[in-house]
C-alpha atoms as one frame of an Amber mdcrd trajectory, in Angstrom:
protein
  -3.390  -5.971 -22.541  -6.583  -4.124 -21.778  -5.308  -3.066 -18.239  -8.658
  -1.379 -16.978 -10.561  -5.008 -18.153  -7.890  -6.702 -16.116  -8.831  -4.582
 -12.855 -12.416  -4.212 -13.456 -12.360  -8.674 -13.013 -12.131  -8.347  -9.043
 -15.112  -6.039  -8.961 -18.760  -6.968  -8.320 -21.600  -5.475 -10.087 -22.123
  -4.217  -7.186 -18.900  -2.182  -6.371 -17.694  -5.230  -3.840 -14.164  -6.552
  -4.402 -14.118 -10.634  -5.204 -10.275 -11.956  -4.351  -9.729 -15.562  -5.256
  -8.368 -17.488  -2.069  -5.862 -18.249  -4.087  -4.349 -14.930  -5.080  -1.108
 -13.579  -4.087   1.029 -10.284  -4.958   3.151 -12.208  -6.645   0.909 -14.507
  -8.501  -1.220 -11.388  -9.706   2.027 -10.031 -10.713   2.990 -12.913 -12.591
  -0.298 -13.398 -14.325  -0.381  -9.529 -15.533   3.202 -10.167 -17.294   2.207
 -12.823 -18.784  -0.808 -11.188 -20.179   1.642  -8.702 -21.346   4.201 -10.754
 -22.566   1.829 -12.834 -24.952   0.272  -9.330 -26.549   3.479  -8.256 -27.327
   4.381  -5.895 -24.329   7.533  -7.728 -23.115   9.669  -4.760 -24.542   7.443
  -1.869 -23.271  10.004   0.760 -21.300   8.575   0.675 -17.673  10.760   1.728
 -15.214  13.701   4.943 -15.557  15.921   5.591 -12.367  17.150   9.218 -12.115
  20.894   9.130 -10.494  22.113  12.656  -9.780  24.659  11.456  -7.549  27.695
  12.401 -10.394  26.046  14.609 -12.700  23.985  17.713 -12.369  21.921  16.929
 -14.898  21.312  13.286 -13.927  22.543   9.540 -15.331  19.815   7.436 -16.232
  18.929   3.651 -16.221  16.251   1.650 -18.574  14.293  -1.039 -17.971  11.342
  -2.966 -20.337   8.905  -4.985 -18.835  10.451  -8.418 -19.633  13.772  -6.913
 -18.081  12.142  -6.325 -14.589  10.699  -9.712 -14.968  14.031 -11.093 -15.551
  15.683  -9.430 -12.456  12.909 -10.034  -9.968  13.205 -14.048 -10.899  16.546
 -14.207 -10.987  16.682 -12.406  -7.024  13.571 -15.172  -6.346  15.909 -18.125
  -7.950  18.601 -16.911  -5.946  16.566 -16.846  -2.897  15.504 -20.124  -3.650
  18.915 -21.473  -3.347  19.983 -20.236  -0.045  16.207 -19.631   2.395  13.111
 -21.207   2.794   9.361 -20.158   1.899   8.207 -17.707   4.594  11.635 -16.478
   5.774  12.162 -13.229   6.413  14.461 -10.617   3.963  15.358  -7.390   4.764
  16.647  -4.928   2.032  18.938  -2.343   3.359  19.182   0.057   0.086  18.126
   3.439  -0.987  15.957   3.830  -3.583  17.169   2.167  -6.562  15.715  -0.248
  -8.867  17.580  -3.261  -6.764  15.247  -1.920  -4.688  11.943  -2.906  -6.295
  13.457  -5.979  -7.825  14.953  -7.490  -4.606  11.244  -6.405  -3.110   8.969
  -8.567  -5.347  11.492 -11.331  -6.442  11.499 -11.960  -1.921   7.724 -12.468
  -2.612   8.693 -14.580  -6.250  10.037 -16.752  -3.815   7.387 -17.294  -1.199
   9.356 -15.286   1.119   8.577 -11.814   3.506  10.479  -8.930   2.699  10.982
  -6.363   5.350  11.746  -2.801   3.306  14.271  -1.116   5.431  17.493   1.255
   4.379  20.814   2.360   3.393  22.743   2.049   7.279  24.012   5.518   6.565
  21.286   7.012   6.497  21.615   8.946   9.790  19.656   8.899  12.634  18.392
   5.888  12.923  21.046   3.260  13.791  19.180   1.819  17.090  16.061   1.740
  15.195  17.814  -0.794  12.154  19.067  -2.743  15.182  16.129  -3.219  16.755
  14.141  -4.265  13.386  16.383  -6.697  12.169  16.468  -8.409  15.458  12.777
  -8.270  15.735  12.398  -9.301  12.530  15.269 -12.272  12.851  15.688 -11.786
   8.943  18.468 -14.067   7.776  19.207 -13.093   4.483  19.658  -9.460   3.530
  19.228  -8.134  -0.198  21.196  -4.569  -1.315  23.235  -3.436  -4.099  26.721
  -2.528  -4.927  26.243   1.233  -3.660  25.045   0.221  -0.539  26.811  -2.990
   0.460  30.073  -1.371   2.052  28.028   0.245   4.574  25.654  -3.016   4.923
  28.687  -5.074   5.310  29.881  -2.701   7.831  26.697  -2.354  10.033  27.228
  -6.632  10.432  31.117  -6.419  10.689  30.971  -6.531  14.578  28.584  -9.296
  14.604  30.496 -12.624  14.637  30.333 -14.090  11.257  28.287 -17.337  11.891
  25.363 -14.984  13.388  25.487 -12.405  10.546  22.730 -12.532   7.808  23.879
 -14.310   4.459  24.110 -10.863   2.467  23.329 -10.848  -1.863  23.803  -7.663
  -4.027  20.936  -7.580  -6.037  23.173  -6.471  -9.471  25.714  -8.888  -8.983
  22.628 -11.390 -10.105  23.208 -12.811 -13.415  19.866 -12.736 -15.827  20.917
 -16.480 -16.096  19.583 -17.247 -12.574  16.183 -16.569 -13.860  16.019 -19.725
 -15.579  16.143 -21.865 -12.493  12.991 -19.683 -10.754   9.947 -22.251  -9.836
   6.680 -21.302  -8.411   7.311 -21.623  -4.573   3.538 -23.039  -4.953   4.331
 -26.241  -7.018   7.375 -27.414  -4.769   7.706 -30.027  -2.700   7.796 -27.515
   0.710   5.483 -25.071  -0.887   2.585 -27.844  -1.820   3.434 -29.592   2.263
   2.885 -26.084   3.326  -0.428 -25.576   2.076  -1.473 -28.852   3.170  -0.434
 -27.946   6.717  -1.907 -24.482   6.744  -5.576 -23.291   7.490  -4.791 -20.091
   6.395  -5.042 -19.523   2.317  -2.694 -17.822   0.092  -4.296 -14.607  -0.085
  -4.158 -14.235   3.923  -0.670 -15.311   4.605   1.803 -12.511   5.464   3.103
 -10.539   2.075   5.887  -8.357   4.087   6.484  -6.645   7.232   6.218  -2.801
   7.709   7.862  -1.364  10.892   6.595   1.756  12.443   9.661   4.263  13.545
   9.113   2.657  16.791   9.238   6.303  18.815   8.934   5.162  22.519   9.386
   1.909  22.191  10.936  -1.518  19.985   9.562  -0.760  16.272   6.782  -2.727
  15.453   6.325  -5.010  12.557   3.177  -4.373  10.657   2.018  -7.616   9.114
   0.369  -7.048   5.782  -1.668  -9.509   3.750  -1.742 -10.009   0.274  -5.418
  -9.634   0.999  -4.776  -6.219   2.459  -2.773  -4.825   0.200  -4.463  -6.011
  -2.832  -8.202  -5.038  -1.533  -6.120  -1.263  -0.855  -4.438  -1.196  -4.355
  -8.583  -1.428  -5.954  -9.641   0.782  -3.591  -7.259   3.521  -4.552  -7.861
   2.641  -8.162 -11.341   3.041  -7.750 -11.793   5.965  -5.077  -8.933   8.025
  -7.554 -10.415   7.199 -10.660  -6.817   6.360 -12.146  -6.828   7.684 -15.774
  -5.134   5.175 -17.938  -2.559   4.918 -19.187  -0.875   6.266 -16.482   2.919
   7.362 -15.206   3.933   7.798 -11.655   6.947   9.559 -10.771   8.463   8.991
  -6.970  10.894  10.074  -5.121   9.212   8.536  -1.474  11.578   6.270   0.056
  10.829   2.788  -1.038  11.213   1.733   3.066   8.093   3.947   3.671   4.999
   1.972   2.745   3.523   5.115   0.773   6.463   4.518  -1.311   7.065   0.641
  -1.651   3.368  -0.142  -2.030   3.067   2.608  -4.992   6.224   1.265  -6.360
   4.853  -2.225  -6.177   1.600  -1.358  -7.730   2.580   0.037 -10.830   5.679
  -2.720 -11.392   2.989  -4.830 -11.005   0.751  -3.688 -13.527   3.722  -2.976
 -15.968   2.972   0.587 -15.896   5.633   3.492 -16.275   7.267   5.103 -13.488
   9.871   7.548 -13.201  12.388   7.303  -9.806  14.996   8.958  -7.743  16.305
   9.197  -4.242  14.735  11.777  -1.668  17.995  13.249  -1.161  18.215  14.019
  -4.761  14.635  15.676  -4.949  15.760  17.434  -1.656  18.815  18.607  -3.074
  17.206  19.990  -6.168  12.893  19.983  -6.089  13.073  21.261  -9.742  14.008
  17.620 -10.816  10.891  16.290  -9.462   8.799  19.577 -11.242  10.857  19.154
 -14.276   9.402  15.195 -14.411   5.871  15.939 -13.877   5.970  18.172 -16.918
   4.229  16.781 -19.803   6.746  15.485 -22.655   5.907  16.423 -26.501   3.036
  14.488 -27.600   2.999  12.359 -24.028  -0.584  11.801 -23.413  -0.231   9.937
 -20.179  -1.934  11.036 -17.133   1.188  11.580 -14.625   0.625  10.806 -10.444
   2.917  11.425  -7.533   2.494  11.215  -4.138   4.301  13.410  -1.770   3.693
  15.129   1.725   3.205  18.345   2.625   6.660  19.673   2.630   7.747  18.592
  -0.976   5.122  21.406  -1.973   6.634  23.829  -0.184  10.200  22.926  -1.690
   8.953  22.855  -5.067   7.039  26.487  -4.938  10.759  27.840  -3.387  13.447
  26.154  -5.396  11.763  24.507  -8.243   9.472  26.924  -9.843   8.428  25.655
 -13.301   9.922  27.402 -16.895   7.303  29.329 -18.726   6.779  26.450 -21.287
   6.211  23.609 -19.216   2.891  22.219 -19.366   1.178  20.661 -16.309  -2.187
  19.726 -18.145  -1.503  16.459 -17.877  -1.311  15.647 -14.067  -4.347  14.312
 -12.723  -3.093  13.402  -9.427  -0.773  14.351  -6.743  -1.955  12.603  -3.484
  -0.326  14.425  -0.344   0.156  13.348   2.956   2.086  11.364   5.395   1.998
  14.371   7.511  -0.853  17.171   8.446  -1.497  19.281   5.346  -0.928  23.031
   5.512  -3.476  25.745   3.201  -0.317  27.432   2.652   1.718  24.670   1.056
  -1.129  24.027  -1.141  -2.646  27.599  -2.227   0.968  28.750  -2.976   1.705
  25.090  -5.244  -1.598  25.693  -6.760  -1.082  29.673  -7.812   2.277  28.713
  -9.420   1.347  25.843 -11.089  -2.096  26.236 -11.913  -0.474  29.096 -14.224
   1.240  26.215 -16.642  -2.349  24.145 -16.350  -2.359  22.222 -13.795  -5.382
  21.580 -12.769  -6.619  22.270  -9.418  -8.228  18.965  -8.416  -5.210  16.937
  -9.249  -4.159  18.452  -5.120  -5.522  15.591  -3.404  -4.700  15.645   0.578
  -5.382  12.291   2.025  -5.318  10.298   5.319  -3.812   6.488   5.132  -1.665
   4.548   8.070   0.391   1.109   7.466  -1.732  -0.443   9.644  -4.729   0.142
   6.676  -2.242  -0.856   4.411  -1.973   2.847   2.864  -4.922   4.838   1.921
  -7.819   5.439   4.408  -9.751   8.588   2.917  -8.942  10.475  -0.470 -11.127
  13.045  -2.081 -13.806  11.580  -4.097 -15.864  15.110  -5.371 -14.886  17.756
  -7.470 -14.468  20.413  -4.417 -10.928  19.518  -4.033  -8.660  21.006  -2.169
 -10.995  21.720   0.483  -9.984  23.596   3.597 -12.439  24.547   6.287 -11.896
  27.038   9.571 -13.037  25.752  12.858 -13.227  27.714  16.066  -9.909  26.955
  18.540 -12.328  27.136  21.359 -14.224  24.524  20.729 -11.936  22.456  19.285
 -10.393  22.081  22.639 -13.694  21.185  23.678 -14.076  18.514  21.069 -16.075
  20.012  19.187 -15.918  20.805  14.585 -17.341  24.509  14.671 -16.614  25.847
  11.920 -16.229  29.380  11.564 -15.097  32.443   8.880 -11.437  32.125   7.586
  -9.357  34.888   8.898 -11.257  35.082  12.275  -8.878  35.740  15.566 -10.250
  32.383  16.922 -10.052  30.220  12.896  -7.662  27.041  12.653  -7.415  26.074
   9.214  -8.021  22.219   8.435  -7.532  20.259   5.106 -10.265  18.204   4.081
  -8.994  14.579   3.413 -12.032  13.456   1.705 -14.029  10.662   1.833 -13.305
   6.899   3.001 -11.978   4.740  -0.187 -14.635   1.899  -0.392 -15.452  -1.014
   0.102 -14.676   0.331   3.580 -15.939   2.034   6.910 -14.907   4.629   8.792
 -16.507   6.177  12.029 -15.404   8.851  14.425 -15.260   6.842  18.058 -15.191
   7.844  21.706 -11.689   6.804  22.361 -12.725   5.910  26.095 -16.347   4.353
  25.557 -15.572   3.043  22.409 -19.256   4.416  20.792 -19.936   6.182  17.770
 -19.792   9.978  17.506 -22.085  12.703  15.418 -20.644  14.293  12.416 -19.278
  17.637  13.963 -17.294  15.834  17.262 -13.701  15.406  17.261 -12.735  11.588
  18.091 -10.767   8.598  17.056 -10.814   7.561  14.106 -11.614   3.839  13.572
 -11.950   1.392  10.425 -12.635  -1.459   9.236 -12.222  -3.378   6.135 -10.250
  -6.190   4.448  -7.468  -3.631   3.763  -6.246  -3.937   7.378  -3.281  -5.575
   8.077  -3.271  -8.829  10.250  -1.620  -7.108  13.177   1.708  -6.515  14.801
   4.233  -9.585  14.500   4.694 -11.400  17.741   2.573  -8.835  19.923  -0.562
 -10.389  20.825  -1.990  -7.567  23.390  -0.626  -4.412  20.752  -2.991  -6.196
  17.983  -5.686  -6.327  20.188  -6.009  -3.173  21.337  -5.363  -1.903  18.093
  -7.473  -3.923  15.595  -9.650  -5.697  17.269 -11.952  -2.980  19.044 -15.387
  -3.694  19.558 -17.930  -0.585  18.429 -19.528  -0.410  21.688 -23.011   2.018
  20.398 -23.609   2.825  16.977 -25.246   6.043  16.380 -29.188   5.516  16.340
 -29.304   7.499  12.915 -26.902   8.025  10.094 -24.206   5.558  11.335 -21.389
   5.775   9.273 -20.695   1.741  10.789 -23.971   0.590   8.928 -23.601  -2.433
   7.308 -20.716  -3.247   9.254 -20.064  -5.157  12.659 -19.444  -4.727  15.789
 -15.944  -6.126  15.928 -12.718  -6.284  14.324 -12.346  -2.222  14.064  -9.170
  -0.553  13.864  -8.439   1.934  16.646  -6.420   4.330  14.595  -4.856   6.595
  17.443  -5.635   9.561  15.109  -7.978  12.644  15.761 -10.837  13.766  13.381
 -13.860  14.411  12.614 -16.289  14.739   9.773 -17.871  17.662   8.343 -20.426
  17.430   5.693 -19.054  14.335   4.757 -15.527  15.358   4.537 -12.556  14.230
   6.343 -10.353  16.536   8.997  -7.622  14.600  10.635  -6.813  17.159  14.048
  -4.255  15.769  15.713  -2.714  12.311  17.250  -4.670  10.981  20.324  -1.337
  10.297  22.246  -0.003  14.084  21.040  -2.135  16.592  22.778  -0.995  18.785
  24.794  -3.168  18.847  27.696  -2.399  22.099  30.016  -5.115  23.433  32.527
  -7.537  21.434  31.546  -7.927  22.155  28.010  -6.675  20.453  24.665  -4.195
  22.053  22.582  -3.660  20.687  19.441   0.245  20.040  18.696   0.628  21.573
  14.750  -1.976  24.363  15.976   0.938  25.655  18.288   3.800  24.682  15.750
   2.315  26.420  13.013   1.784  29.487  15.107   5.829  29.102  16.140   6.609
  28.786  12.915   4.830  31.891  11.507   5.694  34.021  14.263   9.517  34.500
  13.289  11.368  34.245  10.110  14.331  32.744  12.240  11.930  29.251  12.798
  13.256  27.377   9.926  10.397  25.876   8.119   8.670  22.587   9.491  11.228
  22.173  11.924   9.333  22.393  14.847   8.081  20.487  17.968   5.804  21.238
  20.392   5.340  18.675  23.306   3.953  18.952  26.885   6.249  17.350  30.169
   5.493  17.388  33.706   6.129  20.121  35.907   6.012  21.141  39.267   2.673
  22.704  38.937   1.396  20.418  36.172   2.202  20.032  32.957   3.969  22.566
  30.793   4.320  22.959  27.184   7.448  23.063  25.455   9.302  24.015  21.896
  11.944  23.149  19.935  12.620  25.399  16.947  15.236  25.003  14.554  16.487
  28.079  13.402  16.543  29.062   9.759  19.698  27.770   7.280  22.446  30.708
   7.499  20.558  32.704  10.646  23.134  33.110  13.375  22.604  32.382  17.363
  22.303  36.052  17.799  18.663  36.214  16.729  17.963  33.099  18.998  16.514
  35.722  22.154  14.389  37.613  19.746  12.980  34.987  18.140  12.157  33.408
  21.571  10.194  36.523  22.999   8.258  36.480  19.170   7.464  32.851  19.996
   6.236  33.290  23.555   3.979  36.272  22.398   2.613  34.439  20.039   1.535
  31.259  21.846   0.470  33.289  24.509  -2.214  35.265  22.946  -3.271  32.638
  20.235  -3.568  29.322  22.717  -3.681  31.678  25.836  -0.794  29.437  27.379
   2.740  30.796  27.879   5.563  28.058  26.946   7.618  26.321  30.288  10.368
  26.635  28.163  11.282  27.892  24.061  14.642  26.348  22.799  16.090  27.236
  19.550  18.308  24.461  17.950  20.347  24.087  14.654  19.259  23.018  11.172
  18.643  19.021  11.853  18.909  19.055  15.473  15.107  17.863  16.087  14.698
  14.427  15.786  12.527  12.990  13.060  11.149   9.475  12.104  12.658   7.622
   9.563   9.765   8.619   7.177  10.755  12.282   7.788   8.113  13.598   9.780
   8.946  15.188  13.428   9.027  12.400  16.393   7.167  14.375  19.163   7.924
  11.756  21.602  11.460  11.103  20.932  11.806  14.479  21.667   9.813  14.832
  24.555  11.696  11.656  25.781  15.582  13.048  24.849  14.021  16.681  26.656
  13.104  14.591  29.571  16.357  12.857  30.103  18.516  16.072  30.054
């Protein structure tokens, strides 16, 4: 099947995306195996799992396409038998291909899956409670590896209120032969009839944020949403086909379950393991990029900032791997730093990578995933802006290696068809190229809303643009209404993308902005003891004010003796770059900061546990 025909049959002429009402994941799914299937691509290998979990060098598992067809009906059929359409089904895994199939065969069967985790993942126990009872999923999909714990997270539940719970792999194939179209049922046809919404606007699954100060909320996205953000990557990235992805992202993140839906979908190859097993050992991720023999397939990942840095320290390439054929590795998820990517790029730019395949990029669930992705050939772009006058919201940009320079990544450019504006956050009008503001959007990529929170979906996705700018409005073409208030910082430079910070994260002292990563980044390279990315910097009320605060975590193997020295290194160095002295520098053990479950550092759950002491 001529995959790039296939896509190119929901664009316009004109670059605009035409959905049938009709359309669903699922149904596009179905209709691109079947394409395959009939030109003889049933046994094309699609999907290898990487398990290092008893072997250094790593167990693997096969699947063709008509194999991951077979599992995925045989989870719907089974679904089928025990739920109805539109109920909601968690999947408490880790990354596994149960994972994927127990994903799309809840959407086979008309129903919403919620992507959640392993319960032992730790951490995050009162954030899995809270989900599943916001969620009120009844039925719960995992595997064998996974169901003692899942089992156990229910056991003190009593019985008749615990979720029905299936392991995925204890499926027979056999099941698959009782699958039927949700669609052509008796409830799925009353359904319709009843609805006013169509197909392709009804709720595909729920993403919940880490839920930081408050109950996790459930991100409802459309199979409009995600489908319109699945062409818009295609397009904005120029995908090279054929292509491969390889993934490590946890498939409860929606960077990682969208990507692994989108390329299951399309029958394309990808190549998995767990985050604890690239964590453990980055070179297995490196030593998977690396072009195979004759392999002529353009390779993609998608990782954030931090995997660089763990690959450039532990998994530096051998001499005669080739990197010539990746053309993309998107990063982000979390702010990007020019030393993670000029150190990856001088070690693997020596094997051929090339340079542009370092793609920073901006996305949020509520968008679905991608926002802004660069779209020239001057990528990776970093640009220098003046501290000063960033704290008075204001994009100067000045020469790198300048006392007063704070070094920005360039996300790009906004994937189309789609608008984004930078947005007085307090008057709600349109800001000049060159001012720091909220970031809004707008586009049938955005989800529907939060579930069950009428007043959080307003405020977040239904602004109102309240003045355009009277020249070069980046909201031309676009209306008033329906924007998405973002709650991110940025700005835009000669039409590229800076993300600066998170509205709700600056650290307001004195009267002037201080941008959160500025100061943790300066922490960070002020003492070897500050173990890398392992730091927050928050503000909390004082008696004169507010005050800033840090919380360091101190290098693997350094001892508590070094904790005073590294404090008065710290306190210099805040002082004289931000000209404000820290309230108060602790120094913690490996792991001690709190995180979200996606990894990156939870500001306000720390701020909140500081605050309670």
């Amino acid at each position: 099947m001529n995959l790039e025909k296939a896509i190119g049959q929901f664009f316009t002429p004109d670059g605009d995306l035409a959905l049938a009402p009709q359309l669903t994941l699922a149904g596009l799914a179905e209709l691109m195996y079947q394409g395959d299937f009939n030109t003889g691509g049933g046994d094309r290998h699609c999907l290898r799992f990487w398990d290092f979990s008893e072997s250094r060098e790593g167990t693997t598992r096969d699947f063709t396409r008509q194999e991951i067809n077979t599992r995925i009906k045989a989870v719907a059929a089974r679904l089928q038998q025990v739920a109805k359409i539109n109920d909601r089904v968690a999947i408490l895994a880790g990354n596994s291909p149960e994972y994927v199939f127990a994903f799309i065969g809840a959407l086979y069967a008309g129903m919403v899956p919620v992507p959640l985790y392993d319960p032992r993942e730790p951490g995050h126990a009162d954030h899995l409670k809270a989900v599943l009872a916001d969620s009120d999923a009844r039925i719960v999909l995992t595997n064998r590896v996974s169901g003692p714990s899942v089992r156990e997270h229910f056991s003190e539940i009593p019985s008749r209120k615990r979720p029905r719970i299936l392991a995925v792999d204890s499926l027979p194939d056999s099941l698959a032969g009782s699958y039927v179209n949700p669609s052509s049922t008796l409830e799925g046809q009353q359904m319709v009839a009843m609805s006013t919404t169509m197909p392709i606007d009804t709720t595909a699954f729920l993403q919940y944020t880490s839920g930081s100060t408050r109950t996790p909320a459930g991100v409802e996205l459309t199979n409009r949403s995600i489908l319109t953000n699945v062409l818009q990557i295609y397009k904005a990235a120029e995908l090279k086909m054929p292509l491969r992805l390889v993934t490590w992202l946890p498939l409860h993140h929606d960077m990682g379950i969208i990507l692994a839906v989108f390329v299951t979908l399309l029958g394309l190859p990808m190549e998995m393991m767990s985050p604890r097993d690239f964590i453990q050992q980055p070179k297995r991720w490196v030593d998977q990029l690396a072009r195979r023999g004759d392999d002529d397939v353009s390779t993609y990942a998608v990782v954030p900032n931090f995997a660089l840095e763990l690959a450039v320290r532990y998994g530096k390439p051998e001499a005669e791997q080739d990197f010539s054929n990746v053309d993309g590795i998107i990063i982000g998820s979390e702010p990007v730093s020019e030393s993670a990517v000029e150190n990856f790029a001088a070690v693997f730019t020596e094997q051929d990578l090339p340079r542009t395949a370092l793609r920073p990029s901006y996305g949020l669930a509520e968008a679905s995933l991608l926002v802004t992705t660069p779209q020239t050939d001057s990528r990776p772009l970093f640009n220098y802006f003046d501290r000063e006058a960033l704290a008075a919201g204001r994009a100067e940009p000045v020469e790198r290696g300048s006392e007063a320079a704070v070094a920005f990544a360039s996300n790009g450019q906004v994937v189309r068809p789609q608008a984004l504006a930078i947005v007085d956050p307090e008057t709600g009008e349109e800001l000049a190229d060159g001012v720091v503001g909220e970031i809004w959007t707008h586009g049938a990529n955005m989800a529907a809303g939060y579930r069950d929170r009428p007043e959080d979906t307003e405020e977040t996705f239904n602004r109102t643009l309240k003045g355009r700018l009277s020249e070069n409005s980046r909201a031309e073409g676009f209306p008033d209404e329906g924007w998405l208030a973002t709650g991110d910082l940025g700005t835009i430079v000669d039409d590229e993308t800076y993300i600066t910070g998170r509205l709700k994260d600056l650290v307001v002292i004195a009267g002037r902005n201080h941008y959160p990563q500025d100061i943790e980044y300066t922490v960070q390279a002020s003492s070897e003891h500050v173990r890398s990315d392992s730091v927050a910097a928050f503000a909390v009320a004082g008696d004169d004010g507010e005050q800033l605060v840090i919380l360091a975590e101190r290098t693997e193997g350094a001892g508590e003796d070094g904790d005073a020295e590294a404090i008065t290194a710290i306190r210099s160095a805040v002082a004289s770059r931000h000209g404000v002295t820290p309230g108060d520098i602790r120094i913690l053990a490996p792991h001690e900061i709190a995180r979200s479950s996606s990894g990156k550092i939870a500001r306000r759950v720390n701020q909140k546990a500081y605050e309670q002491q």
